[in-house]
PQR file with spaces between the fields and no chain letter, atoms N, CA, C, O and H, PARSE charges and radii, in Angstrom:
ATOM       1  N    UNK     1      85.173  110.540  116.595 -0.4000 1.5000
ATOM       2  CA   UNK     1      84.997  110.032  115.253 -0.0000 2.0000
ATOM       3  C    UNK     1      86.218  109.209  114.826  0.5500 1.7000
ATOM       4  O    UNK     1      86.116  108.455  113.858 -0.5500 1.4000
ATOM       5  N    UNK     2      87.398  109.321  115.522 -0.4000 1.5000
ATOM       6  CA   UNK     2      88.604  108.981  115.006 -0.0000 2.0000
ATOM       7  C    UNK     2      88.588  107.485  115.721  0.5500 1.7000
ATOM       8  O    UNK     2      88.697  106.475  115.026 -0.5500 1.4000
ATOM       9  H    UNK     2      87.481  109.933  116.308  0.4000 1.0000
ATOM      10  N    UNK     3      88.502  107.445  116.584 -0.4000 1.5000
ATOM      11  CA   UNK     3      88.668  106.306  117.331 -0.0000 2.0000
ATOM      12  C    UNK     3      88.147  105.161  116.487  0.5500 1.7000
ATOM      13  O    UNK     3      88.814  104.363  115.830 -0.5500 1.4000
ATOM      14  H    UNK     3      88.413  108.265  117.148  0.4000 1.0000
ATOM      15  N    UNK     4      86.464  105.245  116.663 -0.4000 1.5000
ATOM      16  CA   UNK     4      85.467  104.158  116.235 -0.0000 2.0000
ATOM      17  C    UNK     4      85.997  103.949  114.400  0.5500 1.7000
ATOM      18  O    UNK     4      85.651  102.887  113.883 -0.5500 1.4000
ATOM      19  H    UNK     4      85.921  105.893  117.197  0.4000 1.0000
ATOM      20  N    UNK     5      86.721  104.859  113.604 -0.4000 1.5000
ATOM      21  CA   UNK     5      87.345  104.545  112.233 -0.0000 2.0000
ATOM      22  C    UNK     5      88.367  103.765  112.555  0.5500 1.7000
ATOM      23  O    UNK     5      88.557  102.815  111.795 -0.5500 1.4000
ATOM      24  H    UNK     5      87.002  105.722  114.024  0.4000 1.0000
ATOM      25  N    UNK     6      89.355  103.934  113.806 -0.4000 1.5000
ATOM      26  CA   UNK     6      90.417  102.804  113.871 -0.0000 2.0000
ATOM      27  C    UNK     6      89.999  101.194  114.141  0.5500 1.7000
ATOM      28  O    UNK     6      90.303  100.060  113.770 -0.5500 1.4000
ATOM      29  H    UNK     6      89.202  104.706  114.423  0.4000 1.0000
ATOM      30  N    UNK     7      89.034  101.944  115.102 -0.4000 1.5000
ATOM      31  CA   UNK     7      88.746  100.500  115.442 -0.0000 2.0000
ATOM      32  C    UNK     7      88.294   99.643  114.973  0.5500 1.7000
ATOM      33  O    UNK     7      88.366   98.489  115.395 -0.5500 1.4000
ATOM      34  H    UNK     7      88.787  102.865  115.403  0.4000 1.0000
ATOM      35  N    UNK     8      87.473  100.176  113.562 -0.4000 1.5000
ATOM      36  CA   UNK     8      86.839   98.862  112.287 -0.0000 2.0000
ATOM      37  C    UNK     8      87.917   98.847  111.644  0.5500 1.7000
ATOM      38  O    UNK     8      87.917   97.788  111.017 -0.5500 1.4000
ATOM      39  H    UNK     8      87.414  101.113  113.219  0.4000 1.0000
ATOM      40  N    UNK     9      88.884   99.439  111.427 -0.4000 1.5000
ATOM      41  CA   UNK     9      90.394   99.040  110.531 -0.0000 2.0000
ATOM      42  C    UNK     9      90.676   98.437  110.799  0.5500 1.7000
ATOM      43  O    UNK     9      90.894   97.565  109.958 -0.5500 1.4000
ATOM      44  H    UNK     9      88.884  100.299  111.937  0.4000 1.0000
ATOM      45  N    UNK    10      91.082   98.061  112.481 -0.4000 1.5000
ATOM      46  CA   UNK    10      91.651   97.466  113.427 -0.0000 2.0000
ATOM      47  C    UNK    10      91.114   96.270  113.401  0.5500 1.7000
ATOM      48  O    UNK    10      91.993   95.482  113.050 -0.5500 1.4000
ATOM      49  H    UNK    10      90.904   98.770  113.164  0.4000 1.0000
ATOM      50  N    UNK    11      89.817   95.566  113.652 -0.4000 1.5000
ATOM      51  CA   UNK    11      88.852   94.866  113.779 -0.0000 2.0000
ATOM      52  C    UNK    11      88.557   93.976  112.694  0.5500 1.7000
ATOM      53  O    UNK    11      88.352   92.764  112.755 -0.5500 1.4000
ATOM      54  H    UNK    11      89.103   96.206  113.937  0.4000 1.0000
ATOM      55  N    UNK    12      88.564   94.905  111.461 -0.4000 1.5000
ATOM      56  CA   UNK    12      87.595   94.567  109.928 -0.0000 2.0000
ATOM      57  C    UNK    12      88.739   94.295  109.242  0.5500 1.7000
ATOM      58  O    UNK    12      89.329   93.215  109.228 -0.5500 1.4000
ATOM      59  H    UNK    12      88.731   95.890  111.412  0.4000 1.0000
ATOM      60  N    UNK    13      89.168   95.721  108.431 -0.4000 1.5000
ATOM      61  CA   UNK    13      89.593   96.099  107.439 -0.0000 2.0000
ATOM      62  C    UNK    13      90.720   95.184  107.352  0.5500 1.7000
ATOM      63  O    UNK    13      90.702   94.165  106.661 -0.5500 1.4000
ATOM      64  H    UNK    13      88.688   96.598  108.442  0.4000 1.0000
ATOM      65  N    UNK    14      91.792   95.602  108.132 -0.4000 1.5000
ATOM      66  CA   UNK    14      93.404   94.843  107.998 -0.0000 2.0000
ATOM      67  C    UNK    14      93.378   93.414  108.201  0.5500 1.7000
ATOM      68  O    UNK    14      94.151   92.681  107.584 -0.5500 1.4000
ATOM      69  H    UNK    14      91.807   96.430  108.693  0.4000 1.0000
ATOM      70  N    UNK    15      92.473   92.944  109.088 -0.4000 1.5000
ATOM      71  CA   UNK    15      92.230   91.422  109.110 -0.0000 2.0000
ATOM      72  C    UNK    15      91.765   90.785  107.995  0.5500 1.7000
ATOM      73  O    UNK    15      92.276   89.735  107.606 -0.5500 1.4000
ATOM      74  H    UNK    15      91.845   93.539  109.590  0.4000 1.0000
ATOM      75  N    UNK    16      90.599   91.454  107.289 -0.4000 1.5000
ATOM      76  CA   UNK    16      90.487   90.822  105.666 -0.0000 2.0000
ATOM      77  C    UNK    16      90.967   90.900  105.333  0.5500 1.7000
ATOM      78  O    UNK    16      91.420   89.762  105.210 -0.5500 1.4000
ATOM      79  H    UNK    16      90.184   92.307  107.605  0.4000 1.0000
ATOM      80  N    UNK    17      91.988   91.992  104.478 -0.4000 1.5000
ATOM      81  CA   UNK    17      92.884   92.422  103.981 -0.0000 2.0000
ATOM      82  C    UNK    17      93.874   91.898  103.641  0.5500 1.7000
ATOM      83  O    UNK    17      94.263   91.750  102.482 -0.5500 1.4000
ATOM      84  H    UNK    17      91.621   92.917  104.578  0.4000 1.0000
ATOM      85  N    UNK    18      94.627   91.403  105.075 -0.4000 1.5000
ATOM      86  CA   UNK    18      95.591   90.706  105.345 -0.0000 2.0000
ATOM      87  C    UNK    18      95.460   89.596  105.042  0.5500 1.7000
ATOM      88  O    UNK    18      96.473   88.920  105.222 -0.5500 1.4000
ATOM      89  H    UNK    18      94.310   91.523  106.016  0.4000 1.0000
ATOM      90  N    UNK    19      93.953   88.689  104.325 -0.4000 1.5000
ATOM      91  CA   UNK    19      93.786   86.985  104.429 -0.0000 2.0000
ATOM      92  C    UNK    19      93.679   87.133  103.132  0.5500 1.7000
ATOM      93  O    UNK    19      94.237   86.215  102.532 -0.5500 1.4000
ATOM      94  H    UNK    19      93.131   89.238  104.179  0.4000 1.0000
ATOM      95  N    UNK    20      93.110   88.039  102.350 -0.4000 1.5000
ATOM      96  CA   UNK    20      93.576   88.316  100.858 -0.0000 2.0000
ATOM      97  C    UNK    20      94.761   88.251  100.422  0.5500 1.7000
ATOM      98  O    UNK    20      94.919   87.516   99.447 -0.5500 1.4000
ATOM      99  H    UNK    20      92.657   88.785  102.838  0.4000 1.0000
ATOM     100  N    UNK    21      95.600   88.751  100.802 -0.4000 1.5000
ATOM     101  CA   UNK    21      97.270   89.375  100.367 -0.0000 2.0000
ATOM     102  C    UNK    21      98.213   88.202  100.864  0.5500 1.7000
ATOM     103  O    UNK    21      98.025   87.609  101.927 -0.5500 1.4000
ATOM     104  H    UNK    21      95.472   89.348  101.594  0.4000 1.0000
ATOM     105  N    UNK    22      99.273   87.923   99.962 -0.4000 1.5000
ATOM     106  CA   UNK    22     100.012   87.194  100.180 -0.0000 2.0000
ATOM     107  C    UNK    22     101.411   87.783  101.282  0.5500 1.7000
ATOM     108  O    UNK    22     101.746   88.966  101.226 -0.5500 1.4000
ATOM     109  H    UNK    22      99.425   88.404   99.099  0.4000 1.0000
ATOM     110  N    UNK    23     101.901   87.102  101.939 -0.4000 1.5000
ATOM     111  CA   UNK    23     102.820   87.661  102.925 -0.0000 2.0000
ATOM     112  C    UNK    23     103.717   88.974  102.024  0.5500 1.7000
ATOM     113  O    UNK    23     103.609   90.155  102.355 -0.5500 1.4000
ATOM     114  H    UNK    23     101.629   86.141  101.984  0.4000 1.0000
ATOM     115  N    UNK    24     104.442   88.585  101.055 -0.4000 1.5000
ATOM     116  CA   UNK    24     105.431   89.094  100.033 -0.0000 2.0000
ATOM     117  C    UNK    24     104.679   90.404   99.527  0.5500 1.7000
ATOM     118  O    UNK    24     105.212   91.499   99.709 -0.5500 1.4000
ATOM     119  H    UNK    24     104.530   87.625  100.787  0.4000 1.0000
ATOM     120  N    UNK    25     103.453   90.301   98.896 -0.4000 1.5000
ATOM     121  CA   UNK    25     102.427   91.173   98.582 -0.0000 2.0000
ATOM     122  C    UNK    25     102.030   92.113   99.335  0.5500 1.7000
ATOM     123  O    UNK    25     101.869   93.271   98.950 -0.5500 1.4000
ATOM     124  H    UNK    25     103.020   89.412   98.749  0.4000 1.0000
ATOM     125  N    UNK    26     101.754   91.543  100.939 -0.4000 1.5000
ATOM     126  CA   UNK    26     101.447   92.868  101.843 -0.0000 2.0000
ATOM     127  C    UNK    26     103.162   93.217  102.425  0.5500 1.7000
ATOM     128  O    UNK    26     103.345   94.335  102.907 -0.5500 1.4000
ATOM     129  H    UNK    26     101.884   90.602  101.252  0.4000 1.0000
ATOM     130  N    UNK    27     103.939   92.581  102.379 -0.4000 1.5000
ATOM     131  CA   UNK    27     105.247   93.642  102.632 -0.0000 2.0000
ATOM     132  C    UNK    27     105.714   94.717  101.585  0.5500 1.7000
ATOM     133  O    UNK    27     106.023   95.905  101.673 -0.5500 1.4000
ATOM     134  H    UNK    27     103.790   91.672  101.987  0.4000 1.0000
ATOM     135  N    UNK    28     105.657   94.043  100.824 -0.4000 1.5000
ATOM     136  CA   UNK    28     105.760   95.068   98.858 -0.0000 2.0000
ATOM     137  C    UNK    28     105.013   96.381   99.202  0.5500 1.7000
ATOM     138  O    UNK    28     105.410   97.533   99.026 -0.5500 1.4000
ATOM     139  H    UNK    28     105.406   93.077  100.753  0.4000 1.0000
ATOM     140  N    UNK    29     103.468   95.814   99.903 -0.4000 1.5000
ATOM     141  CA   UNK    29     102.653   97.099   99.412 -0.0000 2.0000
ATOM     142  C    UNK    29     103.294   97.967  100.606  0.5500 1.7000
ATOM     143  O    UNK    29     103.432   99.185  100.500 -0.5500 1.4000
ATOM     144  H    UNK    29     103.145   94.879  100.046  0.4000 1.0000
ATOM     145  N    UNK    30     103.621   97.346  101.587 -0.4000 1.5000
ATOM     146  CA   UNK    30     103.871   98.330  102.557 -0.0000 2.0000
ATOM     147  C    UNK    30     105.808   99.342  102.415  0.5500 1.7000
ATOM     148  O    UNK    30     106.415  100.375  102.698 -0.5500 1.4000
ATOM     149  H    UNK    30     103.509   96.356  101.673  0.4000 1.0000
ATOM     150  N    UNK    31     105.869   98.566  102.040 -0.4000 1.5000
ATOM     151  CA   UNK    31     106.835   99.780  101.027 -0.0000 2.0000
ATOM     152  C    UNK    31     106.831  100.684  100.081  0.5500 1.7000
ATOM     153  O    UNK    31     107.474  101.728   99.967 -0.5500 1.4000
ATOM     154  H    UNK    31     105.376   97.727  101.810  0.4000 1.0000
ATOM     155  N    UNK    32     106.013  100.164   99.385 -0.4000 1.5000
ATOM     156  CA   UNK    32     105.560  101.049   98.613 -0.0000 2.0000
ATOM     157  C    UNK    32     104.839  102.320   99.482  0.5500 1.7000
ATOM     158  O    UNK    32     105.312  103.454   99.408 -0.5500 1.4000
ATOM     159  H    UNK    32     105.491   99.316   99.478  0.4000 1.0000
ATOM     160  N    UNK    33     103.985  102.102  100.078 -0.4000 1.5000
ATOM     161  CA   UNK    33     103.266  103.138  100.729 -0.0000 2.0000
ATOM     162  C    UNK    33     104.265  104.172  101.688  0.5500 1.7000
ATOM     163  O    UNK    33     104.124  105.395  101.688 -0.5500 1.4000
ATOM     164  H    UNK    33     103.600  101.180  100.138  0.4000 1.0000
ATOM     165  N    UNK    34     105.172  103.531  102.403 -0.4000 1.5000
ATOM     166  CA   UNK    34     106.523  103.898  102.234 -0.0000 2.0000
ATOM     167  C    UNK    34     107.029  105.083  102.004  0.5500 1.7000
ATOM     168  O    UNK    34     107.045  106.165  102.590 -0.5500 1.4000
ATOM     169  H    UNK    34     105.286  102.538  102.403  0.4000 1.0000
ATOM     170  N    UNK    35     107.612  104.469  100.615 -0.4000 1.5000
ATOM     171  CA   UNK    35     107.703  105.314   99.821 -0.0000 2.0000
ATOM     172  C    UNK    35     107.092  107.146   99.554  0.5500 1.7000
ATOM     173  O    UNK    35     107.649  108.237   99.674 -0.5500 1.4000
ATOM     174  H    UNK    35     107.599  103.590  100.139  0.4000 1.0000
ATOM     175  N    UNK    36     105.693  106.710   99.148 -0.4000 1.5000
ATOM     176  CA   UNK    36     105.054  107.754   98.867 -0.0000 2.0000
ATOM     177  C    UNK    36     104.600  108.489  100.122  0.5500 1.7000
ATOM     178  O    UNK    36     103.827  109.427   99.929 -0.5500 1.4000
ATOM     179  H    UNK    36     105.240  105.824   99.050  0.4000 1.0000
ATOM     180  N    UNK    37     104.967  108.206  101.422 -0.4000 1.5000
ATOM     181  CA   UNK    37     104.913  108.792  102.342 -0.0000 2.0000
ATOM     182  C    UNK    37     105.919  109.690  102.791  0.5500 1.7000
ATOM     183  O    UNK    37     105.667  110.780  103.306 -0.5500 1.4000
ATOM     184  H    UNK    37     105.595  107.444  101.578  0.4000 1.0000
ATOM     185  N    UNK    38     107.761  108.954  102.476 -0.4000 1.5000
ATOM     186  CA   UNK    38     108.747  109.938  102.230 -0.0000 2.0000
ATOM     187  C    UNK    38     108.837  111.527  101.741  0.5500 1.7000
ATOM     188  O    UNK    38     109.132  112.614  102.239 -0.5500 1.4000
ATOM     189  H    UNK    38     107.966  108.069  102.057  0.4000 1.0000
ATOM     190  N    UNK    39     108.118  110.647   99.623 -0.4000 1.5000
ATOM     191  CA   UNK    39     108.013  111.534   99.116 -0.0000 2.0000
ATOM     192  C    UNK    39     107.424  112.658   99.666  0.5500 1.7000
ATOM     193  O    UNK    39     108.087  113.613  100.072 -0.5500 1.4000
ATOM     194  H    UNK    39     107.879  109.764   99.218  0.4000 1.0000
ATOM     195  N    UNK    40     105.688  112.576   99.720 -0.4000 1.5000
ATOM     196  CA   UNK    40     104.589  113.692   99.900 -0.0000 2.0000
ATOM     197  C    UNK    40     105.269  114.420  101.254  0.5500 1.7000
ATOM     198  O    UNK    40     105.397  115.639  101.146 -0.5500 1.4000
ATOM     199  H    UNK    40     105.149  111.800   99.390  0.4000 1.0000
ATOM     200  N    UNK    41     105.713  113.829  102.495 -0.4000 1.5000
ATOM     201  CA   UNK    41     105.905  114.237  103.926 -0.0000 2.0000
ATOM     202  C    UNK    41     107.497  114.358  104.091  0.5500 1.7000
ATOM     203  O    UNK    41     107.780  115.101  105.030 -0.5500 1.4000
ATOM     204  H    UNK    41     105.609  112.838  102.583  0.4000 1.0000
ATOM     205  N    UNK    42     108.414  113.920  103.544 -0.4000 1.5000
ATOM     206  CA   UNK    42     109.767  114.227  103.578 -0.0000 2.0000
ATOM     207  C    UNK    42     110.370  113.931  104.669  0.5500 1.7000
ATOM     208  O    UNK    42     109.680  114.129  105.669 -0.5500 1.4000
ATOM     209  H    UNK    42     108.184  113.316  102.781  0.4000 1.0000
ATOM     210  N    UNK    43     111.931  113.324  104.945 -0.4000 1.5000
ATOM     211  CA   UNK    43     111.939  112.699  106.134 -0.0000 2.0000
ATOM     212  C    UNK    43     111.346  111.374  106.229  0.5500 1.7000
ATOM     213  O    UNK    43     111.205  110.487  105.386 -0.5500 1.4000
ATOM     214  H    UNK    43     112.492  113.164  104.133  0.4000 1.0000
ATOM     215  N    UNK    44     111.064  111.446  107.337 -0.4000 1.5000
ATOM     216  CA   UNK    44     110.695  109.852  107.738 -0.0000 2.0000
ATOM     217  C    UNK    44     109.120  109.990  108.079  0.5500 1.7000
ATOM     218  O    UNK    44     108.600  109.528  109.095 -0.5500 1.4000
ATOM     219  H    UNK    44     111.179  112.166  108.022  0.4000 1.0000
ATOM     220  N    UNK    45     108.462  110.687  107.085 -0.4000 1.5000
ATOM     221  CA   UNK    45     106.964  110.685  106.741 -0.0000 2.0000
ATOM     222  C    UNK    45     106.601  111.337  107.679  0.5500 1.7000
ATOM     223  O    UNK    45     106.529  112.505  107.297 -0.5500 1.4000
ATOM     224  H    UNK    45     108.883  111.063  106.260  0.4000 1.0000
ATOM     225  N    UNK    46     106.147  111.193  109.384 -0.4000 1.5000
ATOM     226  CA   UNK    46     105.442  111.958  109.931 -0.0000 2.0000
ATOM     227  C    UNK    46     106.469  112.611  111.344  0.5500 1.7000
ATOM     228  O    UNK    46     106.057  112.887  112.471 -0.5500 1.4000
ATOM     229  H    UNK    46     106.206  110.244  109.694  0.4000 1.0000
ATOM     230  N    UNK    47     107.681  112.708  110.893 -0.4000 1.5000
ATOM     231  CA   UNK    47     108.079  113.307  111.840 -0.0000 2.0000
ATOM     232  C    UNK    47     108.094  114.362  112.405  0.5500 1.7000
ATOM     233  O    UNK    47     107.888  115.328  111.670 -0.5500 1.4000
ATOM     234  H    UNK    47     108.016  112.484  109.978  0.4000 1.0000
ATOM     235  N    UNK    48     108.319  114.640  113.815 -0.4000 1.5000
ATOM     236  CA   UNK    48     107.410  115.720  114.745 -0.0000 2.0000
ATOM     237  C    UNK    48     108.520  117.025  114.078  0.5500 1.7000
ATOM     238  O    UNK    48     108.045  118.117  113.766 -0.5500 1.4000
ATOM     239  H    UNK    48     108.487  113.855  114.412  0.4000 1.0000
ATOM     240  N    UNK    49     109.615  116.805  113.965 -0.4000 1.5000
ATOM     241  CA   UNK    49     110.313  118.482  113.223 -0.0000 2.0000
ATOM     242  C    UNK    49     109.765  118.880  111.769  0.5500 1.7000
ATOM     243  O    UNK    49     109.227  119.982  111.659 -0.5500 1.4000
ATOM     244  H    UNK    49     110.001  115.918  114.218  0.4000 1.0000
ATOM     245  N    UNK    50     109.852  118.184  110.833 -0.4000 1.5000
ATOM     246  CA   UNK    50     109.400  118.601  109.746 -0.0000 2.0000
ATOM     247  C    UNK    50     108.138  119.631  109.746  0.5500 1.7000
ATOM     248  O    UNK    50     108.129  120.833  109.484 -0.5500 1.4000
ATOM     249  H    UNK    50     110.289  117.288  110.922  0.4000 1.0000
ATOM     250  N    UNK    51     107.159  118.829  110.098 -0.4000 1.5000
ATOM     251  CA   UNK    51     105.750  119.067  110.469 -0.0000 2.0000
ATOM     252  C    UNK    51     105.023  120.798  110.277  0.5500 1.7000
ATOM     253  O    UNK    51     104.268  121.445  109.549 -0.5500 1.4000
ATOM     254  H    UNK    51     107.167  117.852  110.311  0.4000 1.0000
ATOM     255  N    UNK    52     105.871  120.919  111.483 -0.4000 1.5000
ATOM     256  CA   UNK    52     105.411  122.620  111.564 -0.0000 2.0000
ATOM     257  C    UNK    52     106.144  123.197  110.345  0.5500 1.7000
ATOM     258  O    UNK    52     105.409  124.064  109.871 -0.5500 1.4000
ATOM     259  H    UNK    52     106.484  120.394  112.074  0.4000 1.0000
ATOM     260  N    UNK    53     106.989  123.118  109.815 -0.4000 1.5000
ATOM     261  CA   UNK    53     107.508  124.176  108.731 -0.0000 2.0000
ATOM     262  C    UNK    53     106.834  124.003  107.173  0.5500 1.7000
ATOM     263  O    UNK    53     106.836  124.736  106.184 -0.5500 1.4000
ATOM     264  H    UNK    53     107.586  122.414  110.200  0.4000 1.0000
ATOM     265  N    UNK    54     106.179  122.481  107.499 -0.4000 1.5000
ATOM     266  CA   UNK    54     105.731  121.750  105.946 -0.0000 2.0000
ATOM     267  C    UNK    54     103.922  122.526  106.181  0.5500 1.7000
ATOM     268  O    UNK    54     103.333  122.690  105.112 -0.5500 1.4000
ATOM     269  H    UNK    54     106.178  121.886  108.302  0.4000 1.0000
ATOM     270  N    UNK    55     103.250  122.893  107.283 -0.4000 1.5000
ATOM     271  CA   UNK    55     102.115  122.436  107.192 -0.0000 2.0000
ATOM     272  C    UNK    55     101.202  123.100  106.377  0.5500 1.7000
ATOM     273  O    UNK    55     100.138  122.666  105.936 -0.5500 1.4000
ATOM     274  H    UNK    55     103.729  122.760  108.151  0.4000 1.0000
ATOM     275  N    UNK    56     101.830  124.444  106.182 -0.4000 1.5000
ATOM     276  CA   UNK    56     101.518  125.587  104.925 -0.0000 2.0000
ATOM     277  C    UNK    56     101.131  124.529  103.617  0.5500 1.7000
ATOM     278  O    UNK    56     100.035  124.246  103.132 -0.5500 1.4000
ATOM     279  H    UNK    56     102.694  124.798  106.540  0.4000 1.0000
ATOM     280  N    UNK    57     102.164  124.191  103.356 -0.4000 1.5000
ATOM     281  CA   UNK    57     102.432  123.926  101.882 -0.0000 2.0000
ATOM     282  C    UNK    57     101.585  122.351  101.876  0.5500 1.7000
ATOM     283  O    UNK    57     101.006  121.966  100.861 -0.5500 1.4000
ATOM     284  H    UNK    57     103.054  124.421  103.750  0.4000 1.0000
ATOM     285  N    UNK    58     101.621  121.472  103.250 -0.4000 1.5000
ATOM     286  CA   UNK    58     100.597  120.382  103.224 -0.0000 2.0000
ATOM     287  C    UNK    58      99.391  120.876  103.104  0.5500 1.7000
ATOM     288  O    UNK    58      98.529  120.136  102.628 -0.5500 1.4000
ATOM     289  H    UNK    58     102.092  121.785  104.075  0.4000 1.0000
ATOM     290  N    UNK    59      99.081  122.066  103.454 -0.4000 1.5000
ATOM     291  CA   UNK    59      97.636  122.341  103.621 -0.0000 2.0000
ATOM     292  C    UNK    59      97.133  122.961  102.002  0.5500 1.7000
ATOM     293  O    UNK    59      96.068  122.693  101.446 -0.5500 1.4000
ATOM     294  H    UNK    59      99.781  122.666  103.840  0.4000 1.0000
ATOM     295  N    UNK    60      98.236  123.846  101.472 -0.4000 1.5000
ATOM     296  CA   UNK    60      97.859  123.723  100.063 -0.0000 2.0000
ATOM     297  C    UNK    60      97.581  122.748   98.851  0.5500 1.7000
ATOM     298  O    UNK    60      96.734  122.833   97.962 -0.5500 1.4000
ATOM     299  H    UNK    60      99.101  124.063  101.924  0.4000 1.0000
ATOM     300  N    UNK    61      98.788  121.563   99.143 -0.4000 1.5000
ATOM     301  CA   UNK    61      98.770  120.403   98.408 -0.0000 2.0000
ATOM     302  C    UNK    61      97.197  119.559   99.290  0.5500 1.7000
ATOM     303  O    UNK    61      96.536  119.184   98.322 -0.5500 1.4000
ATOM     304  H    UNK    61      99.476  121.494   99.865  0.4000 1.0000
ATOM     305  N    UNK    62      96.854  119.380   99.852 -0.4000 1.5000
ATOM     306  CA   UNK    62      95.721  119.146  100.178 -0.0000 2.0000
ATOM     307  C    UNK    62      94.711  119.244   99.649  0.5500 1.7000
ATOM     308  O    UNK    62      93.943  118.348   99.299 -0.5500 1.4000
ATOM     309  H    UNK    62      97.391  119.684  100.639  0.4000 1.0000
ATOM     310  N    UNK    63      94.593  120.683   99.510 -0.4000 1.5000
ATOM     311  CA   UNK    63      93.455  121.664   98.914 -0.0000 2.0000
ATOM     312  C    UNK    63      92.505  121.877  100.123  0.5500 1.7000
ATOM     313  O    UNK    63      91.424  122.391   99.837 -0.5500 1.4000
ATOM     314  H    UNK    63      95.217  121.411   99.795  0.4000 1.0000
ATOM     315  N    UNK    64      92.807  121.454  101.918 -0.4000 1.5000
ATOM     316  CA   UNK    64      92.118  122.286  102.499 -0.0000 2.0000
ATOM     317  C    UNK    64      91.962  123.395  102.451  0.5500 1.7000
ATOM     318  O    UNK    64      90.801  123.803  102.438 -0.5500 1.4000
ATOM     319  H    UNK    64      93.685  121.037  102.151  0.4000 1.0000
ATOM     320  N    UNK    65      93.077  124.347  102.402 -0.4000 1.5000
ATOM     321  CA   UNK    65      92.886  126.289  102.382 -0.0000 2.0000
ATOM     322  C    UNK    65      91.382  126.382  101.338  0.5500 1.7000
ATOM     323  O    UNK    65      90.497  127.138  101.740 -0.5500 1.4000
ATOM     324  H    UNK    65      94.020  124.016  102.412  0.4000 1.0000
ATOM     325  N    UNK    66      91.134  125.556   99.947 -0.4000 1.5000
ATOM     326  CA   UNK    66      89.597  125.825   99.844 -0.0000 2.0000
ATOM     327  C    UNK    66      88.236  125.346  100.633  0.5500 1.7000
ATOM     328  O    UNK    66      87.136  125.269  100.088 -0.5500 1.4000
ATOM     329  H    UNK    66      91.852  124.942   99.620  0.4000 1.0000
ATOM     330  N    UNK    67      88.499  125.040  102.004 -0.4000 1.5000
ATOM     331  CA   UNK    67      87.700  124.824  102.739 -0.0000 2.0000
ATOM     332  C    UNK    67      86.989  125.920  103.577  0.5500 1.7000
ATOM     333  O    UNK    67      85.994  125.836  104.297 -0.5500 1.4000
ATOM     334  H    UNK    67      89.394  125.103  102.447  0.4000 1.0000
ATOM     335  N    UNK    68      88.085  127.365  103.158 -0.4000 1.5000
ATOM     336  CA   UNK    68      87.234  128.389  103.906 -0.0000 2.0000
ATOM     337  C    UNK    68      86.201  128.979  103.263  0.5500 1.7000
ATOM     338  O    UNK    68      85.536  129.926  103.683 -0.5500 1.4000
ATOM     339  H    UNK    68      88.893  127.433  102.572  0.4000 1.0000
ATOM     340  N    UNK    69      86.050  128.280  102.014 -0.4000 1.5000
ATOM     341  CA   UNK    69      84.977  129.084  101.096 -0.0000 2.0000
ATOM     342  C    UNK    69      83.548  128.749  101.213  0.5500 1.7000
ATOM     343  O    UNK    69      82.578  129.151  100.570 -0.5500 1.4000
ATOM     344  H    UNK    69      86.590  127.510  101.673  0.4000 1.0000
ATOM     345  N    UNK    70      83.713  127.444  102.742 -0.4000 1.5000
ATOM     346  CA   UNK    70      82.558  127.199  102.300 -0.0000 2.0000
ATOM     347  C    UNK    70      82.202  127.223  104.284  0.5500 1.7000
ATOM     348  O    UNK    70      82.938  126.847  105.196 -0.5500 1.4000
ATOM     349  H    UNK    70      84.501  127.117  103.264  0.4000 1.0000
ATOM     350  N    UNK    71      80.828  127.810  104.336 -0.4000 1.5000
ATOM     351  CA   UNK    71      80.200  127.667  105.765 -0.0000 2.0000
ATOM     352  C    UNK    71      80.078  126.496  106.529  0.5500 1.7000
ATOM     353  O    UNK    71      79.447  125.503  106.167 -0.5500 1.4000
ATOM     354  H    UNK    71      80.230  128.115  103.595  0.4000 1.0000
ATOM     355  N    UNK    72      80.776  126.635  107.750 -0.4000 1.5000
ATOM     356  CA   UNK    72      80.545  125.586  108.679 -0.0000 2.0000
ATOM     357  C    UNK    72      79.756  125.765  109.311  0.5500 1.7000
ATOM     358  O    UNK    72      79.995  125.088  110.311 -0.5500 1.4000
ATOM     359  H    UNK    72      81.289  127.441  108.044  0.4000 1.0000
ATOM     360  N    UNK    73      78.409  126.531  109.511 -0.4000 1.5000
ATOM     361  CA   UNK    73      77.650  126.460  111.017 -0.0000 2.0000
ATOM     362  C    UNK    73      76.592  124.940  110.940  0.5500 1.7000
ATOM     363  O    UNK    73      75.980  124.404  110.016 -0.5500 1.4000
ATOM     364  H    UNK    73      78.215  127.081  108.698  0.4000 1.0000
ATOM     365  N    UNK    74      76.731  124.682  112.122 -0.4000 1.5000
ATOM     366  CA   UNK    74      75.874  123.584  112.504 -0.0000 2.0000
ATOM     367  C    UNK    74      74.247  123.855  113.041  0.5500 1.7000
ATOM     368  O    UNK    74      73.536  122.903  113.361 -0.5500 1.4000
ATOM     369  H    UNK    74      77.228  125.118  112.872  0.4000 1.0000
């Protein structure tokens, strides 16, 4: 499932995207995003040490942990 989502990002999404946005505009935004990736993930956003000690508290700020309330059978 993960793949075939990159690959229309890859393909689609960032290529329009990118013909919309002005050079200055898509560097801005990408700082910005940045940013709020610092913040929420701490560090340098997805680094492999943080990770395991954060994933408690990612998984609360998430709000997956209310995902056990509900049945998965297929």
């Amino acid at each position: 499932m993960y793949e075939p989502h990159t690959a229309r990002e890859d393909t689609l999404v960032f290529p329009a995207f990118k013909k919309e946005v002005e050079p200055k505009g898509y560097d801005e935004l990408g700082d910005q995003f940045e940013d709020i990736e610092k913040r929420e993930f701490g560090g340098d956003g997805f680094d492999i040490e943080p990770v395991p000690s954060n994933v408690g508290k990612l998984v609360r700020r998430l709000a997956f942990a209310a995902l056990s309330r509900y049945s998965l059978t297929v």
